[in-house]
C-alpha positions as CSV (number, residue, x, y, z in Angstrom):
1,X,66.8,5.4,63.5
2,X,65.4,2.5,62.1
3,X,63.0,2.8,58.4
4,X,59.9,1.1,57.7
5,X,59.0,1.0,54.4
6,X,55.4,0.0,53.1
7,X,54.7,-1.0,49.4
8,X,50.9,-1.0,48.8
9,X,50.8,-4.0,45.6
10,X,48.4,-5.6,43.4
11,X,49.8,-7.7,40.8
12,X,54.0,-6.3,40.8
13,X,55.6,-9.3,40.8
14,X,58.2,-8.0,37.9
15,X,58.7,-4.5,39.8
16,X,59.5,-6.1,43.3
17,X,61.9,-8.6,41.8
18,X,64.0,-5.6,41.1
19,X,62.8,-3.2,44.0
20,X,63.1,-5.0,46.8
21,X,66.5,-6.0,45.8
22,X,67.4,-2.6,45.3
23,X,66.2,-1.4,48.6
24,X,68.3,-3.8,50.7
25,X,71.5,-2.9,48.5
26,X,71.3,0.7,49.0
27,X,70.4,0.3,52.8
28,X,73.0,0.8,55.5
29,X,70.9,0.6,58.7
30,X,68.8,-0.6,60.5
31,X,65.1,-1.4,57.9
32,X,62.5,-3.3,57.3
33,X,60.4,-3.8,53.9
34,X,56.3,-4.4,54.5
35,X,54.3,-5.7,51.3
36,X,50.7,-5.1,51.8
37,X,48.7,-7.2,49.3
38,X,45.5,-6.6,47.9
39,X,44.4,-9.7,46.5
40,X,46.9,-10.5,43.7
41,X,46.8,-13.2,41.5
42,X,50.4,-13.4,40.3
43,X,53.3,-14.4,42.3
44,X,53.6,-11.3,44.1
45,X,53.5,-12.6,47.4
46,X,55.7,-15.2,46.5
47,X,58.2,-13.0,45.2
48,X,58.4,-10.6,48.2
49,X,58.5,-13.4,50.9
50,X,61.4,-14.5,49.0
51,X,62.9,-11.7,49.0
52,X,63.1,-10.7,52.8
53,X,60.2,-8.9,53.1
54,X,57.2,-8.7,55.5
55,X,54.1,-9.7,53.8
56,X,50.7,-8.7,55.2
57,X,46.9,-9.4,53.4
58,X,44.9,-6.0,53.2
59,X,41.0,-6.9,53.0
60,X,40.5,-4.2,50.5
61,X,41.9,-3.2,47.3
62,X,42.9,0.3,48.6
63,X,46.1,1.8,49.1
64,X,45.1,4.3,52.0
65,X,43.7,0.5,53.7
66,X,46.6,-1.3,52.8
67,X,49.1,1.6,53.9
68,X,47.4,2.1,57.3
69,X,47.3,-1.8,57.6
70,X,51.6,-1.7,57.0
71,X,51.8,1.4,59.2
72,X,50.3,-1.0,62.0
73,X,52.9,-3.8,61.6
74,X,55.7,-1.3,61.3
75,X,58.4,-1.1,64.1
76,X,60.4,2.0,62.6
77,X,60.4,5.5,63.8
78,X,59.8,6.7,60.3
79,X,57.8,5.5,58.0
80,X,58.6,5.4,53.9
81,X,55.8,4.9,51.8
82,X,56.7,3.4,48.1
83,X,55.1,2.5,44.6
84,X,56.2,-0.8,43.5
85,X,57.1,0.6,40.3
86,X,59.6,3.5,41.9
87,X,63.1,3.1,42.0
88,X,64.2,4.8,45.0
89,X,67.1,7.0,45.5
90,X,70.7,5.1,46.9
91,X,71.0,7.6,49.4
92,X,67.4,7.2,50.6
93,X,68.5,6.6,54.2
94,X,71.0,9.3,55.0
95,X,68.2,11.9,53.0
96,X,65.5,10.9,55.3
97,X,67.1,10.1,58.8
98,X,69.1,13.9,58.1
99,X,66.1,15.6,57.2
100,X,64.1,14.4,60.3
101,X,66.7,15.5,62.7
102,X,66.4,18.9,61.0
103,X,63.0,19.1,62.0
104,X,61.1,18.0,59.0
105,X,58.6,15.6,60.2
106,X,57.6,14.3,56.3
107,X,58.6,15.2,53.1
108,X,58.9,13.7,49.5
109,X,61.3,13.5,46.5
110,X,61.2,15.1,43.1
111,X,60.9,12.5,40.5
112,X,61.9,12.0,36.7
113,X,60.5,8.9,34.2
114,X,62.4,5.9,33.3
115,X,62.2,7.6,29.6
116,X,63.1,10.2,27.3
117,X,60.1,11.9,26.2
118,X,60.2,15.8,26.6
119,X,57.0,16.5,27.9
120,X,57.6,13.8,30.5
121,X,60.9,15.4,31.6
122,X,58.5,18.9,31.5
123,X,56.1,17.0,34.2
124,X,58.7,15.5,36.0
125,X,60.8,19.4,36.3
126,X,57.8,20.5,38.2
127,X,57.8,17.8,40.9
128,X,60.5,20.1,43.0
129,X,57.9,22.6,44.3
130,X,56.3,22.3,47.2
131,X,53.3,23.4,46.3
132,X,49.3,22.4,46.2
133,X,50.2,19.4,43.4
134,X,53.1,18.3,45.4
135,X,53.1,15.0,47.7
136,X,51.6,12.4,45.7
137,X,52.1,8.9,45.8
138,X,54.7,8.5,42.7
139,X,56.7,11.1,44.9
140,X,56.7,8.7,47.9
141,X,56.5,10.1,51.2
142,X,58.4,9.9,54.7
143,X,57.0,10.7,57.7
144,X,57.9,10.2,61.6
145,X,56.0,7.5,63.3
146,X,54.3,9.6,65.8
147,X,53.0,12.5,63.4
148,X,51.9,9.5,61.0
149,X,49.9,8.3,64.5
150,X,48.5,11.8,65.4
151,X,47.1,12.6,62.2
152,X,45.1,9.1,62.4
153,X,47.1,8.1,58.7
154,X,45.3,8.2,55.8
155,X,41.5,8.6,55.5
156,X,40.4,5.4,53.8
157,X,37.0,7.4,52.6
158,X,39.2,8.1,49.8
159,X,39.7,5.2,47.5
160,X,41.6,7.6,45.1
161,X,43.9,11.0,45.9
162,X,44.4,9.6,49.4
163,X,48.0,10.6,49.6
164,X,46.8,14.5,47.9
165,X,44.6,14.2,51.3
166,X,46.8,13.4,53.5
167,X,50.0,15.2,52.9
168,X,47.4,18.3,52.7
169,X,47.1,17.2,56.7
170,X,50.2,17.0,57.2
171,X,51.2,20.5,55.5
172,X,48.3,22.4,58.1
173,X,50.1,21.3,61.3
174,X,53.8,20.2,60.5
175,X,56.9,20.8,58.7
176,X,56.8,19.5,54.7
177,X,59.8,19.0,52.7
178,X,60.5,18.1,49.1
179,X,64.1,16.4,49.1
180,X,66.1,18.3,46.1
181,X,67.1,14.6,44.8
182,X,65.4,13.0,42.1
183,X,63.7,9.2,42.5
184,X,62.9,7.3,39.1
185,X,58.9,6.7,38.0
186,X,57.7,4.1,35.8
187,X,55.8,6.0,32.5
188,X,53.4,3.0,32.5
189,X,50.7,5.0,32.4
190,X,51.7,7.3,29.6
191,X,53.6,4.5,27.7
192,X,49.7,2.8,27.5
193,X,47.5,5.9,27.1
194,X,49.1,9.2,25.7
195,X,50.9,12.1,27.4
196,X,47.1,13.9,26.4
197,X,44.9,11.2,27.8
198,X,47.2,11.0,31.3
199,X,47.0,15.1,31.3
200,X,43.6,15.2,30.7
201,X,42.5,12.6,33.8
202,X,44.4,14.3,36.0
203,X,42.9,17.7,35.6
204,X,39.5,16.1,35.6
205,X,40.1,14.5,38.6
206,X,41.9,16.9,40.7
207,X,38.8,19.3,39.8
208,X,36.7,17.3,40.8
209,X,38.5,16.5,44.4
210,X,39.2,20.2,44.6
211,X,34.9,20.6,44.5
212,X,34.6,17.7,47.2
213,X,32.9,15.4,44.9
214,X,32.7,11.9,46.6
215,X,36.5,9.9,46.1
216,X,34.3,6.7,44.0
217,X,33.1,9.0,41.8
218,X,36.5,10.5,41.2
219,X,38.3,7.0,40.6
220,X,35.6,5.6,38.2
221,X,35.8,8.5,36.2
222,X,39.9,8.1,36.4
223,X,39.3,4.4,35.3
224,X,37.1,5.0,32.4
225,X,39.9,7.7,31.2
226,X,42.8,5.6,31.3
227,X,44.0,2.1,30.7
228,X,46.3,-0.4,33.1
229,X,48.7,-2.3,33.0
């Protein structure tokens, strides 16, 4: 059962150096890697070719566009969405491929940081419930090939909370399941704002999602919150 995996990327050339690496090491099977590029200006492409990896442009800087543009190129029967700045679990494969032939047709994993803090490893402790906040992109997601195709993949109208969207699809006509293994995030984001400032977008913007307000709304008010890097 062959395992296409699709990393939305803008400007990662340091995290795919060590991810794509990483995903080839821990796989056993049959698997391809698909880079979807939104317009970097680093050496990201460059990086991932080298590496044995698929490379496709994506017109827009979106990761619903550019994980609907790798969904297209895939050849796998399931599908393994990815952050660049995950580290995925070694037994990634035998997870997914066993959970599928028990009938779960998509699912995530629980996460921790790559750090130390307590309140991170507080956030990160609630990522095992499969519940409203569960599914989002830091989580990564699998899903079969054919329920990924019936559900039309995600809905580029949203430019932010497109994975929120989608696995709340997904969840109304098929079986969800979060893996009781543990992937590793990057604390990026916290590491640049605060633990407050991250807490604090979050709740604003799932609010606002949760009373339909229009996804470019949503992501400039995320944007003016927080800094990136």
């Amino acid at each position: 059962m062959k395992i296409s995996i699709i990393i939305p990327i803008f400007n990662e050339e340091e995290n795919l150096a060590k991810l794509i690496p990483s995903i080839f090491k821990k796989s056993k099977g049959d698997l391809e890697v698909i880079v979807v590029d939104a317009g970097s200006t680093d050496k990201s492409i460059l990086i991932a070719k080298s590496l044995g990896a698929k490379v496709l442009l994506s017109q827009r800087k979106s990761r619903a566009a550019q994980m609907n543009l790798g969904a297209k190129s895939a050849t796998g029967g399931i599908f393994y969405f990815v952050h660049a700045d995950t580290i995925i679990h070694t037994d990634f494969e035998k997870d997914i491929i066993q959970a599928v032939r028990e009938g779960i047709n998509a699912g995530c994993y629980r996460y921790r940081f790559d750090s130390q803090k307590i309140l991170l490893k507080m956030n990160a402790w609630f990522t095992r419930f499969n519940g409203i906040l569960a599914g989002g992109g830091d989580q990564t997601l699998f899903i079969e090939k054919n329920v990924f195709e019936s559900l039309s993949g995600f809905d580029e109208y949203y430019t932010i909370m497109e994975d929120f969207e989608f696995v709340g699809r997904i969840k109304k006509r098929y079986n969800f399941r979060v893996l009781p293994k543990s992937i590793v995030v990057s604390a990026r984001k916290y590491d640049t704002n605060s633990w407050l400032k991250v807490q604090l977008a979050n709740l604003t913007v799932f609010s606002l999602y949760y009373f339909k307000k229009p996804p470019d709304t949503l992501k400039s008010v995320y944007t003016k919150m927080l800094k990136y890097r």
